[in-house]
Backbone as ProteinMPNN parsed JSONL, in Angstrom:
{"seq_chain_A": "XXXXXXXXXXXXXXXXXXXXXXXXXXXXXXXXXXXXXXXXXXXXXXXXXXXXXXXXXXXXXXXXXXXXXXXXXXXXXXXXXXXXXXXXXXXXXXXXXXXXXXXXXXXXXXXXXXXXXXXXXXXXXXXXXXXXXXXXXXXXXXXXXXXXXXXX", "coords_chain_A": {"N_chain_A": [[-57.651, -63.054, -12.407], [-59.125, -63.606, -14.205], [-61.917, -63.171, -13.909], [-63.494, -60.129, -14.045], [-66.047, -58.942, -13.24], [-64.859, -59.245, -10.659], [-62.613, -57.999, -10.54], [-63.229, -55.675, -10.613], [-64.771, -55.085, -8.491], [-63.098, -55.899, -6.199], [-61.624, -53.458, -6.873], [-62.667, -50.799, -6.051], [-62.576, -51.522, -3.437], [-59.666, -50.225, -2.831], [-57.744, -51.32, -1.893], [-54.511, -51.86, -1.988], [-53.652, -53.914, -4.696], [-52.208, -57.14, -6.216], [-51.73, -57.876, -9.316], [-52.235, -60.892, -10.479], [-50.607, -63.112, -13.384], [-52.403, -64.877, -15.646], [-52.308, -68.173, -16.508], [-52.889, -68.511, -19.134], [-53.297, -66.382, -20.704], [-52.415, -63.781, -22.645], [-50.33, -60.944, -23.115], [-51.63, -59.094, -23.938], [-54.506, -59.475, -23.267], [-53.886, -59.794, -20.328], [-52.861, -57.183, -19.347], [-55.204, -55.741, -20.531], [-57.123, -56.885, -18.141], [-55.783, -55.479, -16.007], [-56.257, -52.99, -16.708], [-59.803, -53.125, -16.075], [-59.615, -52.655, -13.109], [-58.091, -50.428, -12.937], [-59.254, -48.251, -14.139], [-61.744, -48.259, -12.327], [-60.613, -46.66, -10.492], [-58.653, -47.352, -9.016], [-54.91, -47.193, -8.491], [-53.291, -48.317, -7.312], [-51.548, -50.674, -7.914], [-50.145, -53.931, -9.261], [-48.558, -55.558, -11.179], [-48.011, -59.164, -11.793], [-45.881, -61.29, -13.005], [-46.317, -64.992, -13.339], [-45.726, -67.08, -15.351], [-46.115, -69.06, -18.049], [-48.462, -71.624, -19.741], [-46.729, -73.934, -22.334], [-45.854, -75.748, -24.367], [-44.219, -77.315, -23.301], [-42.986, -79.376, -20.829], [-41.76, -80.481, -18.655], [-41.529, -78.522, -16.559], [-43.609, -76.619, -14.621], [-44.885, -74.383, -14.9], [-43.993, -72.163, -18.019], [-41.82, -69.543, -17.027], [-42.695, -66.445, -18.615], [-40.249, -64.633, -19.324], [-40.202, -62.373, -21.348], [-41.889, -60.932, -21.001], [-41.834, -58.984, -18.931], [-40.215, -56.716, -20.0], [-41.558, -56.258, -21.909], [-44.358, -55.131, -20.749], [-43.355, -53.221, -19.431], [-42.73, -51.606, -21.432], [-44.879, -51.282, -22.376], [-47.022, -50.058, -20.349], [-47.396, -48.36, -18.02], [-47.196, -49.412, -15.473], [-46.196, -50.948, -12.525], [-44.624, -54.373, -12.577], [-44.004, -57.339, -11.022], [-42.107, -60.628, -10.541], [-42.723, -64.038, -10.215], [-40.897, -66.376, -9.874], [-41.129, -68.901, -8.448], [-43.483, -70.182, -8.587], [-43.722, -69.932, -11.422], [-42.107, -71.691, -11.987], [-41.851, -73.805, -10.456], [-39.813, -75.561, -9.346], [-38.047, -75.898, -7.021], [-35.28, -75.464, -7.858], [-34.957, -74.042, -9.748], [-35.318, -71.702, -9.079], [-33.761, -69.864, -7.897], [-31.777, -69.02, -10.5], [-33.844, -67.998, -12.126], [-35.044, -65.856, -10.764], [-32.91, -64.168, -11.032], [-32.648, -64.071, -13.637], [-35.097, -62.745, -13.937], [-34.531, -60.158, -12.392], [-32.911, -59.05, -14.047], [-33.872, -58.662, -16.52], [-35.725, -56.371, -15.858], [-37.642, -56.689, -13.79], [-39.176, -55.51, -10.793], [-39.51, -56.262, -8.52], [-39.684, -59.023, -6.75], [-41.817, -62.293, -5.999], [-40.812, -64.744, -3.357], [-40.749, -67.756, -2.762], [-40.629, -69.104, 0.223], [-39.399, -71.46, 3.249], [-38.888, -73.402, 6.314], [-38.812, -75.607, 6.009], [-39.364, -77.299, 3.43], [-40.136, -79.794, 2.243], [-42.012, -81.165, 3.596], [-44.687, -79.0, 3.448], [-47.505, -77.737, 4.165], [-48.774, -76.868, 2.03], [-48.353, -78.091, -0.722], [-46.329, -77.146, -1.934], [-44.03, -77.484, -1.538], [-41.941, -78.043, -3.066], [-41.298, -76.057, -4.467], [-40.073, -74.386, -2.874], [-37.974, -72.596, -1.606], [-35.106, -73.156, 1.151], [-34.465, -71.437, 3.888], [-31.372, -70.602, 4.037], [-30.597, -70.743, 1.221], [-32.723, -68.796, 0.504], [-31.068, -66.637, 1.697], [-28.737, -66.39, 0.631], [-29.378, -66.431, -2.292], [-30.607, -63.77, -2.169], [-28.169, -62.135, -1.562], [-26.843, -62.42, -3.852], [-28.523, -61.406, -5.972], [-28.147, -58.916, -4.925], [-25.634, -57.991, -5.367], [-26.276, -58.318, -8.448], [-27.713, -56.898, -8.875], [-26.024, -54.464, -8.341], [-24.285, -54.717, -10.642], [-25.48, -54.31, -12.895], [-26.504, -51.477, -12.775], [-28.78, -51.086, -11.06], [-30.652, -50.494, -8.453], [-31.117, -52.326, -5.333], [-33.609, -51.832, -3.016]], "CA_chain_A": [[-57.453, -62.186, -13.543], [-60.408, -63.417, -15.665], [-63.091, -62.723, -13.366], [-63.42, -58.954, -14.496], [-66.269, -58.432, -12.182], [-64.867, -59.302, -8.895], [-61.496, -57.097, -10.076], [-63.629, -54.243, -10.641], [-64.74, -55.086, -7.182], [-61.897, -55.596, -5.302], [-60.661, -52.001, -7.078], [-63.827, -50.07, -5.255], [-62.156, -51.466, -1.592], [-58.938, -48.832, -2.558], [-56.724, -51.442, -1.322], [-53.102, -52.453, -3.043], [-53.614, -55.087, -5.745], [-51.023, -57.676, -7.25], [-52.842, -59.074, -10.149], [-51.252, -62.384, -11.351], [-51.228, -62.956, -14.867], [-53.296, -66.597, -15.886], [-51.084, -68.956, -17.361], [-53.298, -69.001, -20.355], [-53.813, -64.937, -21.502], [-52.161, -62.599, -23.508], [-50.034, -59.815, -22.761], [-52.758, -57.603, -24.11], [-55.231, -59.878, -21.67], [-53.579, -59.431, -18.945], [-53.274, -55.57, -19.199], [-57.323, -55.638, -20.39], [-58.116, -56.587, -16.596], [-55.342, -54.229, -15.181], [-57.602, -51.548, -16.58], [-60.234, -52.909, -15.132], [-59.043, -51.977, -11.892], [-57.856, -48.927, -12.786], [-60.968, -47.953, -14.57], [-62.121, -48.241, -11.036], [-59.69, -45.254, -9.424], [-57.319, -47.776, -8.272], [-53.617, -46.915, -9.432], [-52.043, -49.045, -6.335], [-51.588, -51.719, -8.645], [-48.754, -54.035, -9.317], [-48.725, -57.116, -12.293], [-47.096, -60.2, -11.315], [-45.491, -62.406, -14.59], [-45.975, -66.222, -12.892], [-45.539, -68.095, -16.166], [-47.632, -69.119, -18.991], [-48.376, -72.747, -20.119], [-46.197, -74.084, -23.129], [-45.926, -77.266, -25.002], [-43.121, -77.732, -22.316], [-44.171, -80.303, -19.755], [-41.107, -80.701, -17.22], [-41.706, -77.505, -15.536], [-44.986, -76.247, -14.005], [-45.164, -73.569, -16.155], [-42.911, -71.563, -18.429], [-41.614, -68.424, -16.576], [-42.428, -65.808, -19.458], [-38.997, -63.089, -19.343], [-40.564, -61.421, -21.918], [-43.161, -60.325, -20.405], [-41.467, -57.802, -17.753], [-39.944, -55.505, -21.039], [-43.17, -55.919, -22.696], [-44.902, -54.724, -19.978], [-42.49, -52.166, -18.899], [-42.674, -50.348, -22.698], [-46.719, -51.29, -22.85], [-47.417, -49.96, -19.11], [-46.779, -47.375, -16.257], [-47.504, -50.066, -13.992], [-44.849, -52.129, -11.863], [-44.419, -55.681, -12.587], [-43.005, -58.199, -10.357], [-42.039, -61.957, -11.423], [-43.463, -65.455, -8.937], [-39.835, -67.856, -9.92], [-41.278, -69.9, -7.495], [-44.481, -70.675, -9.138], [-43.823, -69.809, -12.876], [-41.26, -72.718, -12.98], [-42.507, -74.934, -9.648], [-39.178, -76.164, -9.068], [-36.987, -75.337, -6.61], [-33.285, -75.306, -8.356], [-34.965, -73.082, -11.025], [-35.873, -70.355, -8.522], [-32.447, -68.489, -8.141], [-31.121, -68.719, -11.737], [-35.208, -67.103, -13.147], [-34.817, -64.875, -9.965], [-32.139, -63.092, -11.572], [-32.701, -63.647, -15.202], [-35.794, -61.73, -13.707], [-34.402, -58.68, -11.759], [-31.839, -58.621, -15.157], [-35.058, -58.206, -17.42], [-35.965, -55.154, -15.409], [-38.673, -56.454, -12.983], [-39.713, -54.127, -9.899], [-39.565, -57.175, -7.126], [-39.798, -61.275, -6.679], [-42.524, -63.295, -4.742], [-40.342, -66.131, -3.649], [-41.601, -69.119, -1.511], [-39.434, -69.862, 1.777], [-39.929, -72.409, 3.992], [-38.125, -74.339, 6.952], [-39.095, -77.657, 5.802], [-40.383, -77.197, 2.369], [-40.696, -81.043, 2.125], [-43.105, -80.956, 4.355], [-45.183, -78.326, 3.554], [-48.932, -77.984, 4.022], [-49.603, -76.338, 0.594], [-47.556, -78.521, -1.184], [-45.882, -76.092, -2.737], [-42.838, -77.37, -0.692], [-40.841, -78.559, -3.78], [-40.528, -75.222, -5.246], [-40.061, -73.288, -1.886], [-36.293, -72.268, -0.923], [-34.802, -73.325, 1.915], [-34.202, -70.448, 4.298], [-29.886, -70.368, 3.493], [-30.733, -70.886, 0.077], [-32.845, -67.579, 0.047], [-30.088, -65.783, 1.974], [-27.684, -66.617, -0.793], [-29.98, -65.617, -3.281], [-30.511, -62.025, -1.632], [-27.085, -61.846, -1.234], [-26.49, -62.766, -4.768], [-28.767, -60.354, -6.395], [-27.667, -57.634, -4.453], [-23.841, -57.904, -6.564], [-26.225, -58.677, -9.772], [-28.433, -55.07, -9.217], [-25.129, -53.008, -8.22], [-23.793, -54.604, -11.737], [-26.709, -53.99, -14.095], [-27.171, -50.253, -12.342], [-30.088, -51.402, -10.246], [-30.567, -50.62, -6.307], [-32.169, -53.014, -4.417], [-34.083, -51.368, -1.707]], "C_chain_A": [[-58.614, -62.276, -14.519], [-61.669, -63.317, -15.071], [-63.12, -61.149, -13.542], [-64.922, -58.019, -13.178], [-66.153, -58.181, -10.97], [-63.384, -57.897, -9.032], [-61.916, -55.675, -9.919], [-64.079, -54.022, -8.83], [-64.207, -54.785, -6.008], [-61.2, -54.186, -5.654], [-61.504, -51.085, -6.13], [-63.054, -50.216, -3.894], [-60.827, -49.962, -1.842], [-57.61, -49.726, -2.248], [-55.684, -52.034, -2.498], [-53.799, -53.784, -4.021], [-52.726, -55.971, -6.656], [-52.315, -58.462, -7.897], [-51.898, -59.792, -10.926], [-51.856, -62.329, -12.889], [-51.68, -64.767, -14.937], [-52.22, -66.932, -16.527], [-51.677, -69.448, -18.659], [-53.776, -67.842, -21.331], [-52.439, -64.78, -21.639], [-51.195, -61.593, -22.776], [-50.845, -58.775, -22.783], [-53.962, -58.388, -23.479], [-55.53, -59.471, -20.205], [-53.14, -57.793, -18.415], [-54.878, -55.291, -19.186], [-57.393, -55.707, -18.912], [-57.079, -56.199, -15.932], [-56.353, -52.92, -15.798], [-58.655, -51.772, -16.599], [-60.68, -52.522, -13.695], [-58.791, -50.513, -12.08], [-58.74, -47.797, -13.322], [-61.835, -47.431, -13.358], [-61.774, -46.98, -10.208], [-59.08, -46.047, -9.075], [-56.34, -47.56, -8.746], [-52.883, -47.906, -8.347], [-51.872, -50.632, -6.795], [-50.184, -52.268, -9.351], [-49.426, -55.529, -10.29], [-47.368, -57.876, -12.266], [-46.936, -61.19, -12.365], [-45.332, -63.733, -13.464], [-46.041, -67.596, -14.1], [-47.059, -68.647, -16.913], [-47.133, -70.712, -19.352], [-47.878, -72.943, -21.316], [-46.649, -75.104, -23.437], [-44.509, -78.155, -23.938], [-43.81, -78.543, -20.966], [-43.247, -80.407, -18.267], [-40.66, -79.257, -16.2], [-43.151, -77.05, -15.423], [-45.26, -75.091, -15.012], [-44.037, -72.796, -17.017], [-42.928, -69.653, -18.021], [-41.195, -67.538, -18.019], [-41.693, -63.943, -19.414], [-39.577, -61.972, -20.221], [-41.29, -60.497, -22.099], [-42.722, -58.937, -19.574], [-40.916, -56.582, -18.969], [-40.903, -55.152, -21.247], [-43.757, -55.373, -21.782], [-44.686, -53.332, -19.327], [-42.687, -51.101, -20.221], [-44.092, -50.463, -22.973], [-47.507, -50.513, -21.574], [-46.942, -48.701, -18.443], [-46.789, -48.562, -15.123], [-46.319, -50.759, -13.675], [-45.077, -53.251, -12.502], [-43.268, -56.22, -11.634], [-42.808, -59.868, -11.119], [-42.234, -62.576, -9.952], [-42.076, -66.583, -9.736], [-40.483, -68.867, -9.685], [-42.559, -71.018, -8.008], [-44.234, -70.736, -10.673], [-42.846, -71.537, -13.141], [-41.76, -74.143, -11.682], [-41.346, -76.219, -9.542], [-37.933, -75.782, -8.229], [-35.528, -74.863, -6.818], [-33.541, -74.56, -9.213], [-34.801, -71.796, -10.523], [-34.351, -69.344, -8.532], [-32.337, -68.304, -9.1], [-32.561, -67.344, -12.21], [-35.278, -65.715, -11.787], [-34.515, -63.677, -10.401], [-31.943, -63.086, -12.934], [-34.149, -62.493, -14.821], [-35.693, -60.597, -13.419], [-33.512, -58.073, -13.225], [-32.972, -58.511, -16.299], [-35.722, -57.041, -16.999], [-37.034, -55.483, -14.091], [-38.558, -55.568, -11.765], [-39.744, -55.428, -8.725], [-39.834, -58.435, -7.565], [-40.886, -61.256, -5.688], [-41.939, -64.931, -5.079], [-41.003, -66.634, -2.361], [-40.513, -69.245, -0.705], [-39.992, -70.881, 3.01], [-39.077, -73.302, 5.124], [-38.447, -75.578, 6.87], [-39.978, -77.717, 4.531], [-40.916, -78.347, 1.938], [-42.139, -81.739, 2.8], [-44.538, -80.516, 4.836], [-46.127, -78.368, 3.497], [-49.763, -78.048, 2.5], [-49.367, -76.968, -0.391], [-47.147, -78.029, -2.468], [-44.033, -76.145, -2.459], [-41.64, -77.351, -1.869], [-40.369, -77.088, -4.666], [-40.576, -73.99, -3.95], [-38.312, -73.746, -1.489], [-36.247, -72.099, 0.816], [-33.91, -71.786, 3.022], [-32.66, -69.91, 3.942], [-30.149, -70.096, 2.035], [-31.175, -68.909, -0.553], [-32.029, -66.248, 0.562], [-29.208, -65.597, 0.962], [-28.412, -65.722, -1.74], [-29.932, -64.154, -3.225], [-29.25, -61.41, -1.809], [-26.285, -61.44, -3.103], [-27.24, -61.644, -6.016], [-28.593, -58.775, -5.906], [-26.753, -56.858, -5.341], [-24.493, -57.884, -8.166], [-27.232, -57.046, -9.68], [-27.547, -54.467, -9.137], [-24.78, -53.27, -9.45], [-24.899, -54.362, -12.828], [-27.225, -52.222, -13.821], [-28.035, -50.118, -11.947], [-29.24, -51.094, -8.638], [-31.314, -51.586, -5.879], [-32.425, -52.286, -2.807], [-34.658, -52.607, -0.691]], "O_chain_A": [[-59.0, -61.444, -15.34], [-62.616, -63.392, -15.854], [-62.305, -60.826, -12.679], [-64.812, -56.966, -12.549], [-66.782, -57.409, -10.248], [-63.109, -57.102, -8.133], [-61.315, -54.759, -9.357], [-63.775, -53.062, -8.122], [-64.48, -53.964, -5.133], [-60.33, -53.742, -4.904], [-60.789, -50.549, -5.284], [-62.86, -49.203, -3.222], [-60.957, -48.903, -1.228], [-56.51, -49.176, -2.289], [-55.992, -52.518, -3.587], [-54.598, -54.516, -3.438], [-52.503, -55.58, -7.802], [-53.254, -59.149, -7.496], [-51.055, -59.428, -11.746], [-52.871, -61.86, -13.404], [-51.18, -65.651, -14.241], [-51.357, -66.201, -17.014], [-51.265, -70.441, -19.258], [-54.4, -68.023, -22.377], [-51.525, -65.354, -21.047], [-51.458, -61.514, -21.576], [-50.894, -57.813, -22.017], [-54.657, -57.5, -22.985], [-56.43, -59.126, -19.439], [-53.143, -57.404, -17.248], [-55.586, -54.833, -18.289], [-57.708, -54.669, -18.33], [-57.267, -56.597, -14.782], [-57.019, -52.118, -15.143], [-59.247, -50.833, -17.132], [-61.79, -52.182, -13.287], [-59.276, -49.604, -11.407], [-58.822, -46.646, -12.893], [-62.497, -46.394, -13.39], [-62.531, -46.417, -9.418], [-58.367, -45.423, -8.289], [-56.533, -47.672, -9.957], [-51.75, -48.256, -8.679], [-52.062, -51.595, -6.053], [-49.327, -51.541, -9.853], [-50.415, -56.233, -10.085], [-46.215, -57.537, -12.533], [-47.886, -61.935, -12.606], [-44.364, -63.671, -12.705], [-46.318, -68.764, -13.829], [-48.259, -68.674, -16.638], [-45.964, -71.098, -19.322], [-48.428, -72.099, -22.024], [-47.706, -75.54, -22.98], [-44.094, -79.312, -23.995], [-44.848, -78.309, -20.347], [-43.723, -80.416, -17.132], [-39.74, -79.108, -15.395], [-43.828, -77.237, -16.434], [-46.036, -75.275, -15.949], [-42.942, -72.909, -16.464], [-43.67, -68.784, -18.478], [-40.095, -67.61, -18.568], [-42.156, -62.803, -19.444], [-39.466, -60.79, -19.895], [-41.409, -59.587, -22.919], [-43.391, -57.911, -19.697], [-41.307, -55.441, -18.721], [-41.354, -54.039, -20.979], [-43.655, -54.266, -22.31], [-45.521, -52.562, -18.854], [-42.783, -49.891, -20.016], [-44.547, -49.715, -23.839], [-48.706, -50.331, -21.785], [-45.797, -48.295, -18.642], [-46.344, -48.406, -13.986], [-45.513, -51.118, -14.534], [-46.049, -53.087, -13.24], [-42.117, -55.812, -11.474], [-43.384, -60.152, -12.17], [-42.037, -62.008, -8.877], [-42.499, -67.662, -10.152], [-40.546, -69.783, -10.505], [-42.589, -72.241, -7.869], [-44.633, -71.781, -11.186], [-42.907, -72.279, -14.122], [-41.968, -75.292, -12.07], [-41.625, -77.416, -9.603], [-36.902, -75.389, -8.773], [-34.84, -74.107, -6.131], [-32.544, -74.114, -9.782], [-34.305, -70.872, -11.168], [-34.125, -68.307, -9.156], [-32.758, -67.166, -9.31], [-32.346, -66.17, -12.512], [-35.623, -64.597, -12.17], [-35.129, -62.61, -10.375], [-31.198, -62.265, -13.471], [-34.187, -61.439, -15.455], [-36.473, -59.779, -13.905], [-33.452, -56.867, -13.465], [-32.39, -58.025, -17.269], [-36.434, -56.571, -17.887], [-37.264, -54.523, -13.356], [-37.625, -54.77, -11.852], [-40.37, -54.951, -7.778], [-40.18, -58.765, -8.7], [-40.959, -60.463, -4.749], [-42.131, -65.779, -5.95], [-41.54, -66.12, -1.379], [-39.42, -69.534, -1.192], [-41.12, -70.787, 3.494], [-38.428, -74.141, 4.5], [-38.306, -76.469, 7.708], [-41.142, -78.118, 4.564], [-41.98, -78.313, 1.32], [-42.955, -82.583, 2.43], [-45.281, -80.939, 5.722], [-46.396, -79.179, 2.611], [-50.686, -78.705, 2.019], [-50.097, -76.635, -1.325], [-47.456, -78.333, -3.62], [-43.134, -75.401, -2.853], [-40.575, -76.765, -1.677], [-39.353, -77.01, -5.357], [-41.059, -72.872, -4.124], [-37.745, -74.804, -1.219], [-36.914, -71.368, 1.549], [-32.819, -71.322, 2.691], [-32.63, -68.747, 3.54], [-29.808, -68.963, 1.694], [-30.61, -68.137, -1.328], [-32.182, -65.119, 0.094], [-29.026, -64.473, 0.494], [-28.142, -64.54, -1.952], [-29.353, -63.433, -4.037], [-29.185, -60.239, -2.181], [-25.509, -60.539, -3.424], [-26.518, -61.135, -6.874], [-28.895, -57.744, -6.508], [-26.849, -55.744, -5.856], [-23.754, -57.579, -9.102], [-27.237, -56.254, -10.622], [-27.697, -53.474, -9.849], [-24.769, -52.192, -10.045], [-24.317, -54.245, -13.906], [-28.126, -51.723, -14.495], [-28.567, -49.038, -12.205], [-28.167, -51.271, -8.061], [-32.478, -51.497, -6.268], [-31.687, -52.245, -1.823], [-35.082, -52.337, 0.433]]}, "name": "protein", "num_of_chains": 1, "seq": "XXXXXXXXXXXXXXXXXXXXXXXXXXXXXXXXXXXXXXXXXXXXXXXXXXXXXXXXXXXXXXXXXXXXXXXXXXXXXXXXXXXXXXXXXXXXXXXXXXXXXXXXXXXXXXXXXXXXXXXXXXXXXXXXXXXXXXXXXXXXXXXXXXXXXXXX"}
């Protein structure tokens, strides 16, 4: 996100773009280098809320909710929310899941894993256990038909 010349870059290829937001900009930051990109001719562009750093220390970062409104009444563009990373703990990921899809976001990037203990990236501790993200799916399904959301 704060390299501004490579996004203008990567906008020239044409192809889709999720641009993460830094865990240390701005709302009005992290729009600045979405229109870099789109500056470019790219419109296939999607902004991903993965949490901004706090004075809070026992989570990886603080998954900022307020971001997907703000974004939604500051933007045309999609936003999705990263649970998985914004909070970097696995038992957080369902609950910010769906405080996420219930803030309006446009999709999740969640982590799954058959052995997240394990995992190469070690990313394992905040990756959901394959049942786990069935549940979840299952679980926001009942929380979009009640909020007047579809999940496609």
């Amino acid at each position: 996100m704060q390299n501004l010349e490579l996004l203008r870059e990567v906008a020239k290829t044409g192809f889709p773009i999720i641009l993460k937001r830094h865990f240390g900009s701005s709302l009005r930051d992290f729009l600045g280098a979405a229109e870099h990109i789109l500056i470019e001719g790219n419109n296939r562009l999607i902004l991903c809320e993965r949490g901004i750093r706090t004075f809070e220390t026992h989570t990886r970062n603080t998954l900022d909710l307020n971001a997907i409104p703000a974004i939604k009444e500051l933007s045309h563009l999609p936003i999705i929310s990263d649970p998985s990373h914004g909070t970097g703990i696995r038992s957080y990921v369902a609950p910010m899941s769906k405080a996420s899809i219930a803030a309006g976001a446009d999709g999740l990037i969640l982590e799954v894993h058959h052995d997240p203990d394990n995992s190469m990236t070690g990313d394992g501790v905040q990756s959901l256990f394959p049942d786990q993200f069935s549940t979840l799916m299952n679980d926001l399904k009942h929380l979009a038909t009640a909020i007047g959301r579809n999940m496609d």
